[in-house]
C-alpha positions in Angstrom: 28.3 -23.1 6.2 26.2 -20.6 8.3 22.5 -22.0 9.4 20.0 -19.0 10.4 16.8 -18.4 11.5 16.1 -14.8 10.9 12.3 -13.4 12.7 11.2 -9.8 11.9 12.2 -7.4 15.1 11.5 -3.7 13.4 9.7 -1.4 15.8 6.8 -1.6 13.6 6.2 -5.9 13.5 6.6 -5.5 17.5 4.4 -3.0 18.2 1.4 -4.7 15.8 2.4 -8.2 17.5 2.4 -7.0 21.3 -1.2 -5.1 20.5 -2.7 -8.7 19.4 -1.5 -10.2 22.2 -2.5 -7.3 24.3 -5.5 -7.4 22.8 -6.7 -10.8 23.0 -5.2 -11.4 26.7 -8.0 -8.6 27.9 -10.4 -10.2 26.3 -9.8 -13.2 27.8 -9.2 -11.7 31.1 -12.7 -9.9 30.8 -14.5 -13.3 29.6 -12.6 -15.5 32.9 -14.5 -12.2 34.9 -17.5 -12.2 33.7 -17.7 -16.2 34.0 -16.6 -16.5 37.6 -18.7 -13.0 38.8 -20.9 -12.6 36.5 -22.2 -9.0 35.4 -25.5 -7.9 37.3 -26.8 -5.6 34.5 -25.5 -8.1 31.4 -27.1 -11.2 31.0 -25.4 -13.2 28.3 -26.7 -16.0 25.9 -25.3 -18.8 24.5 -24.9 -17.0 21.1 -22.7 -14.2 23.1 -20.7 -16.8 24.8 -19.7 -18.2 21.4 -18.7 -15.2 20.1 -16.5 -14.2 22.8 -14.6 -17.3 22.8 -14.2 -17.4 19.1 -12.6 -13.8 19.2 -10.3 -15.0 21.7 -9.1 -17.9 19.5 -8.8 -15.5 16.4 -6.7 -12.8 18.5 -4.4 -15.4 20.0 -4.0 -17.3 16.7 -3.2 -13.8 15.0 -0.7 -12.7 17.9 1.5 -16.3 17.6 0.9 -16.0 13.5 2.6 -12.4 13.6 5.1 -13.4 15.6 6.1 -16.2 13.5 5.0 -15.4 10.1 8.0 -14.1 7.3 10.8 -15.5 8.7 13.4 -16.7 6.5 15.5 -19.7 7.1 19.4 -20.3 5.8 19.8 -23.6 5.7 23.5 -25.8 4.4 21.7 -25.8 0.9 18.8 -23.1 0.0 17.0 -20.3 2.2 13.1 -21.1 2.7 10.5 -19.1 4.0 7.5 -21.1 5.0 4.9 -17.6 4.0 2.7 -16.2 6.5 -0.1 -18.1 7.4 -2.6 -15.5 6.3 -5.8 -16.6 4.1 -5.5 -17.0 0.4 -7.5 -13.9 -0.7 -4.7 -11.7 1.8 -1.7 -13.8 1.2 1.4 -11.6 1.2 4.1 -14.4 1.2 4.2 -18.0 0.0 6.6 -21.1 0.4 9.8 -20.7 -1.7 12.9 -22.2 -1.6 16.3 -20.7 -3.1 19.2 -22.9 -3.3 22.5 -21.1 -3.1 23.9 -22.2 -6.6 21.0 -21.1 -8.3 21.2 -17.9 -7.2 22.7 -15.1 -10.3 21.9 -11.8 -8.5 20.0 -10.3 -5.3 17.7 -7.0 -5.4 15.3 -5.4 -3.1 11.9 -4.2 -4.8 8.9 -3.1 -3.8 5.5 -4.2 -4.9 1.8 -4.4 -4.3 1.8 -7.8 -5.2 2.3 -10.7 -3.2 5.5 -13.0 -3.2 4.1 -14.8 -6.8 3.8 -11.4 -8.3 0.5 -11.8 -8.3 -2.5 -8.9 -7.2 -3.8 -9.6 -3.7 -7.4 -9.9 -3.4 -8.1 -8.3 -0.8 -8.9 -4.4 -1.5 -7.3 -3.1 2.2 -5.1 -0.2 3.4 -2.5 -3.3 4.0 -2.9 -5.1 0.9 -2.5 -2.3 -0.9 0.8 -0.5 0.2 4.1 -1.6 -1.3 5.9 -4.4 0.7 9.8 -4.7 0.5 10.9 -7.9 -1.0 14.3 -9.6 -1.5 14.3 -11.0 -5.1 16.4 -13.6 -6.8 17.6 -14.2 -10.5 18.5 -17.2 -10.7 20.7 -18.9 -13.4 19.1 -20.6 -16.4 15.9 -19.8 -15.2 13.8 -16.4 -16.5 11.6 -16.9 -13.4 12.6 -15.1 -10.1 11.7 -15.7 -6.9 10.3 -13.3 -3.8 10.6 -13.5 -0.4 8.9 -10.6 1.8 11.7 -9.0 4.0 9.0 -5.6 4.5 9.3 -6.0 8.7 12.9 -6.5 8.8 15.3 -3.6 9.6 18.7 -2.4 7.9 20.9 -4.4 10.3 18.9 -7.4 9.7 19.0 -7.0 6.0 22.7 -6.3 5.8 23.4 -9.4 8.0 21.2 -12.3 6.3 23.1 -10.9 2.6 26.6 -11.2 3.7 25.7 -14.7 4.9 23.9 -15.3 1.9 26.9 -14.3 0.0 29.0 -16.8 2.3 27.0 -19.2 1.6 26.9 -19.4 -2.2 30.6 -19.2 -2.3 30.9 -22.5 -0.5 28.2 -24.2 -2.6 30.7 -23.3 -5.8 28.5 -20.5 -6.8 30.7 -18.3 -8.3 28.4 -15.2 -8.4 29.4 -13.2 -6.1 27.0 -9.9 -4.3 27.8 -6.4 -4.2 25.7 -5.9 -1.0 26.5 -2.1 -0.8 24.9 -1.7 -4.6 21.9 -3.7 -3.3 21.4 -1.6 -0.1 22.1 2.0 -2.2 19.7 0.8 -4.7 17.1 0.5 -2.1 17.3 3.4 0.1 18.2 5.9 -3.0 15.3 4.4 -5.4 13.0 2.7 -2.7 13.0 -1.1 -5.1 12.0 0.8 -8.4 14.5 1.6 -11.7 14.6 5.5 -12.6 11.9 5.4 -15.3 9.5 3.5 -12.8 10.3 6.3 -10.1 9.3 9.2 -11.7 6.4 7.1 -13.2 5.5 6.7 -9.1 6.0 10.3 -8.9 3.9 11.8 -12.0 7.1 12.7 -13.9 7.8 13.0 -17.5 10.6 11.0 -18.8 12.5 13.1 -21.4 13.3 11.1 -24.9 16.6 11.8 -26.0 16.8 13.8 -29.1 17.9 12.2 -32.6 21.4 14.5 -32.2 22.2 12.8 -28.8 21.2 9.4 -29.9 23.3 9.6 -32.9 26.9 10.4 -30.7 25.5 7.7 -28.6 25.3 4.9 -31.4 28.7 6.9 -32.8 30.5 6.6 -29.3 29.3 2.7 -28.9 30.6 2.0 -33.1 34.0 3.3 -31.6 34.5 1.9 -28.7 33.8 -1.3 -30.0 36.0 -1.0 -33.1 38.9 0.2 -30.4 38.2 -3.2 -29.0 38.9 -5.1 -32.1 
């Protein structure tokens, strides 16, 4: 059985998590300087002490979220994902737990909604792109589950599935993944089915014509009478 921790390393996670910390380490640097020297043309109040100190707090407190926000844990029984520590009204991911031998079939979709399929409140440039989400079918169950995989690369992907796969073969899950379908369906449709596609891309979708839907329904009657 194959425990993991998997954290979120694509270029663009790293670069939005060093310019927090970047960001908030100068403005504490510049607050430390201005308390030991003091600034000969700036006079600060009490009021403009506060707020300094509580945008430090927010900038370091949204630096370590980043860096530990969306990372998915495979554990001997389930993968968890503990969500990302944002407020309610801008929650991306939630808590959820998958257990191995519940698990029919992995996909990777992408949605504007957050990790409950729900619509995120919050009306923002980030809030409203599509994030990339590994979902699971599970068995006896109509619900699925989501867990937001949008700052993880290929490599990353491709890893946590194949132990994924390992995993629910040792549990007794008998469902097994075809990892390269899940990864072609991805990076050929980008998460949507055909007729969602060209719905994203102002297409028509052609109806088939009575004539081809009658050899259709005339194929189907004799293939299946060939298998009686």
């Amino acid at each position: 059985m194959k425990k993991r921790v998997f954290v979120p390393i694509s270029i663009g996670f790293l670069l939005l998590d060093l310019f927090f910390w970047g960001l908030s380490i100068l403005c504490l640097v510049t607050f430390i300087i201005e308390l030991v020297n003091g600034s000969p043309n700036i006079e600060w109040n009490f009021f403009e002490y506060a707020i300094m100190v509580f945008a430090i707090i927010f900038l370091f407190f949204t630096a370590i979220r980043f860096l530990l926000c969306f990372k998915i844990h495979l554990r001997k029984t389930d993968i968890i994902t503990y969500g990302d520590g944002l407020p309610k009204f801008e929650k991306i991911q939630y808590k959820c737990i998958v257990k191995y031998k519940d698990i029919q079939s992995i996909s990777i979709v992408a949605s504007e909604k957050n990790s409950k399929n729900q619509s995120i409140q919050l009306i923002g440039v980030s809030s409203s792109m599509p994030k990339k989400y590994l979902v699971f079918t599970l068995i006896n169950s109509k619900r699925k589950k989501r867990m937001c995989i949008n700052y993880y690369n290929k490599k990353q992907i491709i890893k946590m599935l194949n132990y994924i796969n390992e995993n629910m073969q040792e549990v007794g899950n008998e469902n097994k993944l075809d990892i390269n379908k899940i990864i072609q369906d991805w990076y050929i449709y980008g998460g949507y089915n055909r007729e969602e596609l060209k719905i994203k891309r102002g297409e028509k979708i052609r109806k088939k014509s009575k004539t081809k839907k009658q050899n259709e329904n005339l194929d189907n009657e004799l293939n299946e009478n060939a298998e009686k």
